[in-house]
DRENTI-760135 format. One record per residue: residue in one letter; x, y negated, z of N, C-alpha, C, O, CB in turn. Coordinates in steps of 0.2 Angstrom, whole numbers, padded with zeros to 4 digits, always signed. Glycine has a CB too. Example, Ala and Ser with C-alpha at 12.3 -4.5 7.8 and 13.67 -1.06 7.14 Angstrom:
<sites>
a+0066+0028+0039+0062+0022+0039+0066+0016+0039+0071+0017+0042+0057+0022+0045
s+0064+0011+0035+0068+0005+0036+0064+0000+0039+0067-0006+0040+0070+0003+0029
</sites>
This chain:
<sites>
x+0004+0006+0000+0000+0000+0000+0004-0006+0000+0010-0007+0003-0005+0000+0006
x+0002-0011-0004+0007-0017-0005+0004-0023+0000-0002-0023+0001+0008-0021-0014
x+0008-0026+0003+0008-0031+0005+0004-0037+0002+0004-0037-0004+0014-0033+0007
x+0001-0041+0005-0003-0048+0003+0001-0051+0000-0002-0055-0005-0006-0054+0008
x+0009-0052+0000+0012-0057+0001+0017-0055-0007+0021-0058-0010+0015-0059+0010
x+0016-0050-0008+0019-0047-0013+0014-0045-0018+0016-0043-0023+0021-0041-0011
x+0008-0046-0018+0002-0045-0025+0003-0054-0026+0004-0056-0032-0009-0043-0022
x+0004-0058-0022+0004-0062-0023+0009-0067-0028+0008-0071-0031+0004-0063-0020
x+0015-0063-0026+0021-0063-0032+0022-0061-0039+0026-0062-0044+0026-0060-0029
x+0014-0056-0038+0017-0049-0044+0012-0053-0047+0011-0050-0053+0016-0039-0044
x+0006-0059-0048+0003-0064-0050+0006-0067-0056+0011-0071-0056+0002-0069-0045
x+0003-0066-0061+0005-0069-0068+0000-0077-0068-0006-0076-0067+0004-0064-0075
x+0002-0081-0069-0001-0089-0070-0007-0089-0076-0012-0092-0076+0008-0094-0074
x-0003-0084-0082-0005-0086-0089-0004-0079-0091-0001-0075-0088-0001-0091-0093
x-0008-0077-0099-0007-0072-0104+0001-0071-0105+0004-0076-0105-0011-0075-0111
x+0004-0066-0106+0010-0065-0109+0006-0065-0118+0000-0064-0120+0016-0057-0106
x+0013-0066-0122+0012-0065-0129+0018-0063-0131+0022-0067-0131+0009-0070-0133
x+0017-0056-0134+0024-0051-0136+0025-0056-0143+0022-0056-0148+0022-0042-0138
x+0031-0059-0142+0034-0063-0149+0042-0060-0148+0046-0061-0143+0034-0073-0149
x+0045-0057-0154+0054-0055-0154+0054-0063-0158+0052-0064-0164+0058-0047-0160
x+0056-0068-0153+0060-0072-0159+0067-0074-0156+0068-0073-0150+0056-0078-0162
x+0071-0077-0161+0077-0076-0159+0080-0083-0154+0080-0089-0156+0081-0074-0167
x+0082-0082-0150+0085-0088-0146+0094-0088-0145+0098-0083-0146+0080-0088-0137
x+0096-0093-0142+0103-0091-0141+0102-0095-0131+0098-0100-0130+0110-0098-0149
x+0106-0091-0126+0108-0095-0120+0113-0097-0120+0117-0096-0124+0107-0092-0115
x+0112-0100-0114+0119-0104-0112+0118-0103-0104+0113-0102-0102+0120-0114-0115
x+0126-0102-0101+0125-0105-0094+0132-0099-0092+0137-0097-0096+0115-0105-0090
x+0130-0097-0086+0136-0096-0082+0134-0087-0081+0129-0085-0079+0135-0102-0074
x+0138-0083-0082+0135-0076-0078+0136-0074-0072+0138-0078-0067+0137-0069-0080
x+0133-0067-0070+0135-0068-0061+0143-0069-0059+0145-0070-0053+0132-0059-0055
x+0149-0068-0064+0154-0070-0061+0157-0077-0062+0163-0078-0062+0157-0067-0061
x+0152-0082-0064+0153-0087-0065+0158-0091-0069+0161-0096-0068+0152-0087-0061
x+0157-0087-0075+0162-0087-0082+0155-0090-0087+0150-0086-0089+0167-0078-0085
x+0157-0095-0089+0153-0097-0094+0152-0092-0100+0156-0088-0102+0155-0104-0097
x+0147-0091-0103+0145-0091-0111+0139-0091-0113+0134-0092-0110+0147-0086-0114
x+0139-0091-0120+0133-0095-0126+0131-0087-0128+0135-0083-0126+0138-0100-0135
x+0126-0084-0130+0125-0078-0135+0119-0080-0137+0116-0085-0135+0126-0071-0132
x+0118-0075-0143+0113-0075-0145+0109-0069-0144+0111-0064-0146+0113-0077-0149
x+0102-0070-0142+0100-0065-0139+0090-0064-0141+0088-0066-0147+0103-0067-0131
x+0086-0062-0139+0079-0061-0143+0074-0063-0136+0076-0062-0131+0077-0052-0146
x+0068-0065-0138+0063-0064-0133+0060-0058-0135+0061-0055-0140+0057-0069-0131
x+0055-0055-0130+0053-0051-0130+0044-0053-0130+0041-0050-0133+0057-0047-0123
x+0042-0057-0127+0036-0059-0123+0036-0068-0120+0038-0069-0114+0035-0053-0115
x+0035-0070-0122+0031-0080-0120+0026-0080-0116+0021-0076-0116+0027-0085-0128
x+0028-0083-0111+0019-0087-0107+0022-0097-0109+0026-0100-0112+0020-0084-0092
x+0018-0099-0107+0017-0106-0108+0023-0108-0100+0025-0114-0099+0006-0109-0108
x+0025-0102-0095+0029-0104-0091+0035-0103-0093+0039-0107-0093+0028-0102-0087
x+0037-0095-0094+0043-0091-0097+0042-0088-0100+0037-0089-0104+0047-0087-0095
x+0047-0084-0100+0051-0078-0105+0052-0073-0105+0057-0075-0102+0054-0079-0106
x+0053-0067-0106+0056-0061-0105+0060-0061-0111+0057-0061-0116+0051-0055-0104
x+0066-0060-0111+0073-0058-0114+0074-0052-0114+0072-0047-0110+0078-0061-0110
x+0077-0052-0120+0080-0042-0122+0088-0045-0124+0089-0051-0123+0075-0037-0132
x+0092-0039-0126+0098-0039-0127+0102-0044-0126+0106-0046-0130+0098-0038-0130
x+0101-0046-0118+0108-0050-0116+0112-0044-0113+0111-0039-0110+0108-0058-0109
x+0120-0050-0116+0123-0043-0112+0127-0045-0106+0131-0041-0104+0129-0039-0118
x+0127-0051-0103+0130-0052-0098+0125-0053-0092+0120-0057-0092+0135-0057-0099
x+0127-0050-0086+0126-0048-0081+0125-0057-0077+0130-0060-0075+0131-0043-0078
x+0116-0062-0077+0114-0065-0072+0114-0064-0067+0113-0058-0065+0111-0066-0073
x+0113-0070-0060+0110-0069-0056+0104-0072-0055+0102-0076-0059+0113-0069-0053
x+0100-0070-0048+0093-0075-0049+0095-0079-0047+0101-0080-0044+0086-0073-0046
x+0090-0084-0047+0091-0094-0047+0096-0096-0049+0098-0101-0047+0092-0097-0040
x+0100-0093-0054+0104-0097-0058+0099-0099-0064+0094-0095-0066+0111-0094-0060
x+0101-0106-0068+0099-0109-0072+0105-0108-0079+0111-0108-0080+0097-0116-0068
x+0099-0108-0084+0102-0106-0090+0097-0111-0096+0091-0113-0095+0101-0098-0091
x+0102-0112-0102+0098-0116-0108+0096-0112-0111+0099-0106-0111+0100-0120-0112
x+0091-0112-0115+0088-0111-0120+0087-0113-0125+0083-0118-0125+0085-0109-0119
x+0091-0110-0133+0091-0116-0137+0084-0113-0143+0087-0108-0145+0099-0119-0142
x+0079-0113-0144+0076-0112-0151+0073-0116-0154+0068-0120-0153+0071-0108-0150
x+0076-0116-0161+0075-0119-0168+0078-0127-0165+0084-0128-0163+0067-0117-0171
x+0074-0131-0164+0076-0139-0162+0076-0141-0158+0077-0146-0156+0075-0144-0163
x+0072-0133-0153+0073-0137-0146+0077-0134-0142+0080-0129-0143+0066-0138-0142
x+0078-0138-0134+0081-0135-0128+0079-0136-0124+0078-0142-0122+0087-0135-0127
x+0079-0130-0120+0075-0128-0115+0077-0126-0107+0082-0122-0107+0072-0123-0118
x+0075-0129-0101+0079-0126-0096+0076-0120-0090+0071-0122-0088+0080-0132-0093
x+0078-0116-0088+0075-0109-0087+0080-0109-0080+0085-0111-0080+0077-0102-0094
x+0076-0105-0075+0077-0102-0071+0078-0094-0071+0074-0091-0075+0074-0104-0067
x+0082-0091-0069+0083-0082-0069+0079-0082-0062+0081-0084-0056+0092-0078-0070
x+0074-0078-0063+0069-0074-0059+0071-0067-0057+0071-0066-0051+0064-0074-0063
x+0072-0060-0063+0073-0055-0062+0079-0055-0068+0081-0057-0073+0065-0051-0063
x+0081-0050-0064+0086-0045-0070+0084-0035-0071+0081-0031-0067+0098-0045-0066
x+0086-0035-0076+0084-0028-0076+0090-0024-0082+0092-0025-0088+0074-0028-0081
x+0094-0019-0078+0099-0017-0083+0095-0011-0086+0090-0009-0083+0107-0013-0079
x+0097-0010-0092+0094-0006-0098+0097+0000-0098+0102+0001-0101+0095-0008-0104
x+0094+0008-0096+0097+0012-0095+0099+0014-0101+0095+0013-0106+0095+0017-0092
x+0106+0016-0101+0111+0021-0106+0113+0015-0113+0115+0016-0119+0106+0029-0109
x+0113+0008-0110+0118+0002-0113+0120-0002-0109+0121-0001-0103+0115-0002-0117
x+0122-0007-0111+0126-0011-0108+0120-0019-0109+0122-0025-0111+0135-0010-0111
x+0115-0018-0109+0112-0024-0111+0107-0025-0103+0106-0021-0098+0107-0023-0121
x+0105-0030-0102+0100-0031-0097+0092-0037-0101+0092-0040-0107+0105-0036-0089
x+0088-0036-0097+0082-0038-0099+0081-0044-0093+0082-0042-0087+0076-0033-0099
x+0080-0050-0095+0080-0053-0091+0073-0061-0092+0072-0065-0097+0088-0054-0090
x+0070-0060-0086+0063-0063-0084+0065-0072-0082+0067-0073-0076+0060-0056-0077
x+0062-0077-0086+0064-0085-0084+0060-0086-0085+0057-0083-0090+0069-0089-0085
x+0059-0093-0080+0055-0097-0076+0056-0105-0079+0061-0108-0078+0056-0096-0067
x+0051-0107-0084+0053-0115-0086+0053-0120-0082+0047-0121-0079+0050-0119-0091
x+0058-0122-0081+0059-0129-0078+0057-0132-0078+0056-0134-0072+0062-0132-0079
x+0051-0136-0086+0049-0142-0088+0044-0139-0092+0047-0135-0096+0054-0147-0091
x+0036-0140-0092+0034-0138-0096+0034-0141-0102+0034-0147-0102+0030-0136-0095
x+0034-0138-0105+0036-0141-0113+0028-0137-0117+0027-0132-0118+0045-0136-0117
x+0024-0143-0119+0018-0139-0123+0019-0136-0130+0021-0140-0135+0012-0143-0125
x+0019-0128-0131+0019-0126-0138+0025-0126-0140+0027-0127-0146+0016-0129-0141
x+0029-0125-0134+0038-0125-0134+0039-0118-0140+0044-0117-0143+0043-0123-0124
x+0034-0112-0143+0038-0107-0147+0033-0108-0153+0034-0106-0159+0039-0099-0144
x+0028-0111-0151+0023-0112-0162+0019-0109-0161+0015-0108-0166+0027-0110-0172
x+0018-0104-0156+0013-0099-0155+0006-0098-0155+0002-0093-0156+0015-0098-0152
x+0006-0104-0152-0002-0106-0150-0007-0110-0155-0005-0115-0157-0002-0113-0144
x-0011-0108-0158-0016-0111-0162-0024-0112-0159-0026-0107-0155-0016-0108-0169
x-0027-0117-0160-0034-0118-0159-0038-0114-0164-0039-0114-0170-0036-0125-0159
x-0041-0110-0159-0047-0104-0165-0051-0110-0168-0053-0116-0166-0055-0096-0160
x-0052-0106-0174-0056-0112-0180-0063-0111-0178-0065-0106-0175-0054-0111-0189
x-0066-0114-0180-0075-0113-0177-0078-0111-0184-0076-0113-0189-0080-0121-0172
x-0084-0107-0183-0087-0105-0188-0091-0109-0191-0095-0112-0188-0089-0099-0186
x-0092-0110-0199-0096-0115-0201-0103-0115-0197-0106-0121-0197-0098-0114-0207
x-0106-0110-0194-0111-0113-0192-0112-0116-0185-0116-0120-0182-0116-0108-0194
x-0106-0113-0182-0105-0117-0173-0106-0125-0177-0110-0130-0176-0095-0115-0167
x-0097-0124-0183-0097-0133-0183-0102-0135-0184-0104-0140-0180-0094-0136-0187
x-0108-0133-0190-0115-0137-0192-0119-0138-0188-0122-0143-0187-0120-0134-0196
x-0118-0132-0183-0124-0133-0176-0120-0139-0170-0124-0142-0166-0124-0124-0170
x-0116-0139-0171-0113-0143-0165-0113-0149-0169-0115-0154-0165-0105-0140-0163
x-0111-0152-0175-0114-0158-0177-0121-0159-0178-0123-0165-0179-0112-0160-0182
x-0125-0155-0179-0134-0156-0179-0134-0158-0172-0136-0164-0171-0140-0149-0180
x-0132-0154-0167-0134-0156-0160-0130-0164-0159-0134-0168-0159-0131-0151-0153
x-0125-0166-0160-0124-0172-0159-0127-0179-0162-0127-0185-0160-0119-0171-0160
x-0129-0177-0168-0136-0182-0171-0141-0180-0168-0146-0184-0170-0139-0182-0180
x-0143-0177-0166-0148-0178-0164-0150-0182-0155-0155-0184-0152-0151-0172-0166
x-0144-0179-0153-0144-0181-0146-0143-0190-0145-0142-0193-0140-0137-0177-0142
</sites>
């Protein structure tokens, strides 16, 4: 049986959405030797991220960039996860700054001609 206080952590904010696209980090690993790679997401929330194939070993609450396409992005490391029988880890971040529609991912559903007709009849006539 889980604790209150631990359902509470395992609480997602928002939808994940499974996107591989390709990002590069920056920042420091746990032995605090800088480097750049390039690496993939796995899954986007409007908060973070889930990362595949980094190969150097973070720690949590360290802060890292993220550069995709023109932008950059600032991330907290949350979780690490080593990848059995490689040398890569999966790793789970938390944005700094929310950035709206920071991966292109998001579109507004288009409405169906007859909501829109209905939804402008109601507004003449109200």
């Amino acid at each position: 049986m889980q604790s209150s206080s631990m359902e509470d952590t395992n609480k997602r904010r928002g939808s994940r959405t499974k996107a591989v696209l390709p990002v590069r980090i920056k920042g420091k690993d746990s032995g605090g030797k800088a480097f750049e790679e390039l690496v993939h997401t796995l899954d986007v929330t409007p908060s973070g991220i889930r990362l595949g194939s980094v190969r150097r070993e973070l720690s949590v609450k360290d802060e890292v960039t993220i550069f995709f396409r023109q932008r950059k992005m600032q991330f907290r490391v949350v979780w690490t996860k080593k990848m059995k029988g490689t040398s890569e880890f999966q790793v789970g971040l938390q944005a700094l700054t929310q950035e709206k529609e920071a991966w292109g991912l998001i579109a507004e559903p288009a409405k169906e001609p007859a909501q829109a007709f209905s939804a402008s009849l109601v507004s003449a006539l109200a």
